[in-house]
Phi, psi and omega in degrees: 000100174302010176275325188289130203287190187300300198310319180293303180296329163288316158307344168262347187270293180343320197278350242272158191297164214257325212274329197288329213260339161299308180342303185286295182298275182005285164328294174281340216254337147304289243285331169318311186301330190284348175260308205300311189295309200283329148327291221253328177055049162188115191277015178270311187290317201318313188289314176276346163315315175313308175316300167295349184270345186262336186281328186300338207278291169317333231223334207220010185257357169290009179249008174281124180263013180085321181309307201271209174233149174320324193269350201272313178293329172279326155322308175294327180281350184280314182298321186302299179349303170318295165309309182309284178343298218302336173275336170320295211269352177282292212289342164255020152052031162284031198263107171230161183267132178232118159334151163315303179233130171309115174335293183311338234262018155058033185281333183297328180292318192285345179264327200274094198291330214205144172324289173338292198277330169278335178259357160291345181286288197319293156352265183306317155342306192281342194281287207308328193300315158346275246272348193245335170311282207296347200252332145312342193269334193278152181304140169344296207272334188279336168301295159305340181273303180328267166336275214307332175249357152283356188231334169263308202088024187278168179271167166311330196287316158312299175280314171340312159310312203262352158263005163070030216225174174285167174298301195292334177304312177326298175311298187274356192269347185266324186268336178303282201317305159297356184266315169303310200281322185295325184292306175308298142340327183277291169292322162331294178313292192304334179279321202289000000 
C-alpha cells in the first residue's frame, strides 16, 4: 500500500506483517540491485545480494531505531553485503570481468539496419566495457562512493552516513574516483 508513509511501514515490518515486507521490496528492491551491481559489476551475484539484503532487513528490523530513513539503512546493508561478496570471491580469484552485453548476444544485427549502425553499437559497446574496465580497477571504498553517488544519486551527506565515514572523505575519494575513470576513459578514446 503506497500510502503507506516510513513510520506505518516500519511499525507494521516490526509487527510482521506479510504486506509491509512486499511492500519494502517493492520500493526498495531496484535501487538495493543497483548499488550491489555497481559493487560487484556481476548481475547474477547482484540478485542473490538483493535477496540476502532483504532477509538482513527481515532479521534486523526490530533494531531499526529510526534515526536514519529506511532507504538510508538498506543502503547501508546493500553496501556491507557487497563488499563482503567481493572480498569473498577476490580471495577465490573469480574476481572477472562481464561485459554489459555479450558478444553473442546478436544485438547489433537486430538493431543494426546498416553497416553503420553495428559499428557505432559495436562502438558504444567498446566504450561501456572501458568504462566498466576502468571502474573495476578503482579501489572498494572509491568505487562504492562513486556508484551511490552517481547512479543513486545521494548527496555527501548521505553516503557519509551510510559509510559510517566525513563528508570530505566522500568528497575526496570521489574526485579520486572520477578523475581515474575519466584518465581511463580518456586513454581509451586515444587507442581508438
Amino acid at each position: 500500500n503506497m500510502a503507506w508513509d516510513e513510520p506505518t511501514l516500519v511499525a507494521l515490518l516490526k509487527q510482521g506483517h506479510e504486506g509491509a515486507f512486499e511492500e519494502l521490496m517493492q520500493r526498495y528492491r531496484q535501487k538495493v540491485y543497483l548499488i550491489a551491481y555497481g559493487i560487484t559489476l556481476d548481475p547474477e551475484e547482484s540478485r542473490d545480494i538483493v535477496q540476502e539484503v532483504f532477509l538482513k532487513a527481515f532479521q534486523n528490523i526490530s533494531r531499526f531505531e529510526g534515526r536514519a530513513r529506511l532507504a538510508t539503512w538498506l543502503h547501508r546493508i546493500t553496501v556491507n553485503q557487497s563488499l563482503n561478496w567481493q572480498r569473498r570471491w577476490k580471495r577465490r580469484l573469480r574476481w572477472h570481468h562481464r561485459p554489459i552485453a555479450s558478444e553473442e548476444d546478436g544485438e547489433s544485427i537486430e538493431l543494426g539496419t546498416d553497416e553503420y549502425q553495428a559499428e557505432v553499437l559495436h562502438q558504444r559497446r567498446e566504450i561501456d566495457q572501458a568504462y566498466q574496465k576502468a571502474l573495476k580497477q578503482l579501489p572498494d571504498d572509491a568505487r562504492t562512493i562513486y556508484v551511490l553517488k552517481e547512479i543513486e544519486g545521494l548527496s555527501y551527506a548521505e553516503i557519509a552516513r551510510i559509510l559510517n565515514i566525513k563528508k570530505g572523505t566522500v568528497s575526496s575519494r570521489l574526485f579520486y574516483a572520477r578523475q581515474r575513470l575519466q584518465k581511463a576513459l580518456k586513454s581509451y578514446r586515444e587507442s581508438i
